[in-house]
Residue frames relative to the residue before (quaternion, step in Angstrom):
aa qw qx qy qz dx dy dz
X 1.0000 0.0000 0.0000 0.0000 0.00 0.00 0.00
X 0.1745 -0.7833 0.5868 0.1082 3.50 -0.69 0.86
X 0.2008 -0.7352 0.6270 0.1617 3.59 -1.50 0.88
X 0.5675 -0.5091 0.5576 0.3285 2.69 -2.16 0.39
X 0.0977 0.7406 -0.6209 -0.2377 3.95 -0.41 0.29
X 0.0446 0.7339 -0.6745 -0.0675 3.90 -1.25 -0.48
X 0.8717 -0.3376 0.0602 0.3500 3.55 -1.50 -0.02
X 0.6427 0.5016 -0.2032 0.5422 3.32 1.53 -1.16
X 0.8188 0.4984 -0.0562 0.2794 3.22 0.60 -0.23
X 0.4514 0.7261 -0.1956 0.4803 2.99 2.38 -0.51
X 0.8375 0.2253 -0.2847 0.4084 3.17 0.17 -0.95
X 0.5122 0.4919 -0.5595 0.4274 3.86 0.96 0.29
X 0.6370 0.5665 -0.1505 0.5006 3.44 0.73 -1.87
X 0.8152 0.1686 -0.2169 0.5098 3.84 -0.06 -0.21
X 0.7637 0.3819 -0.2642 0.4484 3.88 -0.44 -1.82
X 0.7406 0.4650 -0.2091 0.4377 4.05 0.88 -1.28
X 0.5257 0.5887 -0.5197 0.3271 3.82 1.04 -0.52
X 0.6046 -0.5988 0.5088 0.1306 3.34 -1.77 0.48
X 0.6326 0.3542 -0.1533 0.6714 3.12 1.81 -0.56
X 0.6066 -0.4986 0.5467 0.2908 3.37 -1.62 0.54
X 0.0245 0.8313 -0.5552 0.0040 3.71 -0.84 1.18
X 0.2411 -0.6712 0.6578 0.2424 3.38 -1.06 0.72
X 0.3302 -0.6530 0.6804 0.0413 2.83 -2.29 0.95
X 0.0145 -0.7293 0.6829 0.0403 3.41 -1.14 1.07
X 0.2410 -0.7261 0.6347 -0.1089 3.09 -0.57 1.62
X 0.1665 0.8415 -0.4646 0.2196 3.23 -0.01 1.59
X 0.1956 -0.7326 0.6220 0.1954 3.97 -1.15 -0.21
X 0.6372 -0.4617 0.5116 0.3450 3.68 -1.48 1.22
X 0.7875 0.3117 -0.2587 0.4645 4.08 0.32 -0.64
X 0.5302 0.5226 -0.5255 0.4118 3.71 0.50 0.08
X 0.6196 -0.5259 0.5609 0.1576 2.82 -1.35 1.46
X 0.8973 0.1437 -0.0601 0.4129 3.49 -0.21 -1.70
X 0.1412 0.7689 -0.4286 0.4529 3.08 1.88 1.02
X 0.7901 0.3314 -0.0395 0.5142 3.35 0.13 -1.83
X 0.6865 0.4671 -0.4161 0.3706 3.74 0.72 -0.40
X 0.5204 0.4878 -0.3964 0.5780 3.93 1.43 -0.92
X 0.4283 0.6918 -0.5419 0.2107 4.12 0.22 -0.21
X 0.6698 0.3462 -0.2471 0.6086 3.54 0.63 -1.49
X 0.6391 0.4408 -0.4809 0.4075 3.76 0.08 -0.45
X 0.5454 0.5268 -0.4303 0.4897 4.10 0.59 -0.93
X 0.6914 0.5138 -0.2291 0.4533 3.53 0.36 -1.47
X 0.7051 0.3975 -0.3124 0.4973 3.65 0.80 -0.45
X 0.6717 0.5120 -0.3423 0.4116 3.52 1.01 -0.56
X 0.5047 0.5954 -0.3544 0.5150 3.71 1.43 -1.46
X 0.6529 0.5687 -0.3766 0.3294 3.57 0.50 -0.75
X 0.7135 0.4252 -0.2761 0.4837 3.02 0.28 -2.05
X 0.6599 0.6647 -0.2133 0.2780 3.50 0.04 -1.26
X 0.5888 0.6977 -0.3652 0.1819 2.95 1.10 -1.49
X 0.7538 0.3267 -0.2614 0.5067 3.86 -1.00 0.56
X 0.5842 0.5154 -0.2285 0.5838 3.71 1.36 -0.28
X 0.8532 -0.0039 0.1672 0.4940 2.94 0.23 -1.29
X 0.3751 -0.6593 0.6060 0.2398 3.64 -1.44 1.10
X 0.0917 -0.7859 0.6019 0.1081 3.48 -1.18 0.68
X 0.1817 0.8499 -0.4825 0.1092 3.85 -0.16 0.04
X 0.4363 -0.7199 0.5127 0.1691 3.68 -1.20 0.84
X 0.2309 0.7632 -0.5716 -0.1936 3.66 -1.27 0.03
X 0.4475 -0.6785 0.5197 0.2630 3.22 -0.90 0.82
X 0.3529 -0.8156 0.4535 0.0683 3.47 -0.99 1.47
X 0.2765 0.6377 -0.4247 0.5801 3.50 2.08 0.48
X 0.8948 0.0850 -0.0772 0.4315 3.24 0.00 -0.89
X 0.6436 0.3611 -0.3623 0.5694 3.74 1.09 0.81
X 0.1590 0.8713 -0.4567 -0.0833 3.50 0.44 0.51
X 0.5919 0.5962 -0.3341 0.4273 3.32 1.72 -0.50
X 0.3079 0.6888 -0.3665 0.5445 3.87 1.67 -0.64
X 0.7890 0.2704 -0.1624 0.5273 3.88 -0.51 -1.92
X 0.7556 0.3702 -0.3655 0.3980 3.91 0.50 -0.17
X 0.6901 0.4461 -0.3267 0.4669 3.07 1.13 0.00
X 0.6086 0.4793 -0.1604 0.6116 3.35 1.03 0.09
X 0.5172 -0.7479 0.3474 0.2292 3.66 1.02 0.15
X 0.3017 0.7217 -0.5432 0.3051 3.93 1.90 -0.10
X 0.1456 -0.7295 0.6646 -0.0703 3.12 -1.07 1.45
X 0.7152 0.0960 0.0336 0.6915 3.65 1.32 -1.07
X 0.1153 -0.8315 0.5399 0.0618 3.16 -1.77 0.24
X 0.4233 0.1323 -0.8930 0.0769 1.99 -1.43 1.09
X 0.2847 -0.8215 0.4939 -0.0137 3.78 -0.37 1.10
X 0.2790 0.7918 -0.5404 0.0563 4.18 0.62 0.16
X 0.1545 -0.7615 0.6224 -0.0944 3.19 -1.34 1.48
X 0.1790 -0.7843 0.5660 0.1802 3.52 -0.67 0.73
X 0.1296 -0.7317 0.6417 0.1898 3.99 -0.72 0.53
X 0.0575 0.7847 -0.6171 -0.0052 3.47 -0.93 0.56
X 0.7918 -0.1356 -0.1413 0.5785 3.63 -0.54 1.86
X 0.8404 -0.3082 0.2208 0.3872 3.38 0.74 1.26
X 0.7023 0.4528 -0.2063 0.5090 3.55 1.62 0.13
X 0.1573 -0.8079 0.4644 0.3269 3.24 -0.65 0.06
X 0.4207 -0.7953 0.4364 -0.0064 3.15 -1.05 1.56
X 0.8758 0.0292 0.0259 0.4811 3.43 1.32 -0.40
X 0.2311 -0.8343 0.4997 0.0306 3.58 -0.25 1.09
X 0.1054 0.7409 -0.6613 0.0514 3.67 -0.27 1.04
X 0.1039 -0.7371 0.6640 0.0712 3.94 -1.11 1.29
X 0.7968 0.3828 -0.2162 0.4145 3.29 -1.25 0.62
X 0.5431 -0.5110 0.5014 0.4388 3.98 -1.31 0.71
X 0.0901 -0.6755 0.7310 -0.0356 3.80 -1.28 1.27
X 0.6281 -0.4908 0.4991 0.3399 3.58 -1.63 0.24
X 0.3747 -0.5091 0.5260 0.5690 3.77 -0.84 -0.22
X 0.6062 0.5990 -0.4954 0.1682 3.76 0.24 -0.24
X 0.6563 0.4897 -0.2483 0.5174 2.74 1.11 -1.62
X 0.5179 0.7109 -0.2207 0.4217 3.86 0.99 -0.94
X 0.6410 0.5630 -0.1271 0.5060 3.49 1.33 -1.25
X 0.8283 0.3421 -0.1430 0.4200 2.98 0.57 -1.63
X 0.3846 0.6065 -0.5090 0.4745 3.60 1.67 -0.38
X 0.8801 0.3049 -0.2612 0.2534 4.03 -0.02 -1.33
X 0.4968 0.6930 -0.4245 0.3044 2.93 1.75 0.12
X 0.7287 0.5233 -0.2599 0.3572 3.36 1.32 -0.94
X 0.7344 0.3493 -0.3614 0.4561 3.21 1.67 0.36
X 0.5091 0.6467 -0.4079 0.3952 3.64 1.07 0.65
């Protein structure tokens, strides 16, 4: 299951979760935005109960991508106990995408 996260909602929903969550910091016009979608959706799955997955849109969070350093997007960041643990820039395979969250779960 994938969430929606954003400003109100981040630091319960992401920095406070109990589980490791990935972040797809994304925008309605990115190209390789919309193409990593089904892949996210394939990971939120597998994962599911392991791992939080969830999306924000950096149009309408801009203080989120500036705080956090999102220079490009697609932009995926795992936080683990309130940290962030991994920085993935740019459209990736689910493999390569896979094996990134394996090494932090």
């Amino acid at each position: 299951m994938e969430h929606s996260f954003n400003e109100a909602n981040f630091k319960s929903e992401v920095l406070e979760s109990k589980t490791p969550v990935l972040v797809d910091f994304y925008a309605d016009w990115c190209g390789p935005c919309k193409m990593m979608g089904p892949v996210v959706s394939q990971v939120a799955e597998k994962y599911d109960g392991k791992l939080k997955v969830g999306k924000i849109n950096v149009d309408d969070n801009p203080n989120l991508a500036q705080e956090y350093g999102v220079m490009s997007i697609p932009n995926f960041k795992i936080f683990k106990d309130g940290k962030e643990v991994l920085n993935i820039v740019g459209a990736v395979g689910k493999p390569a995408l896979e094996q990134q969250i394996e090494s932090v779960l």
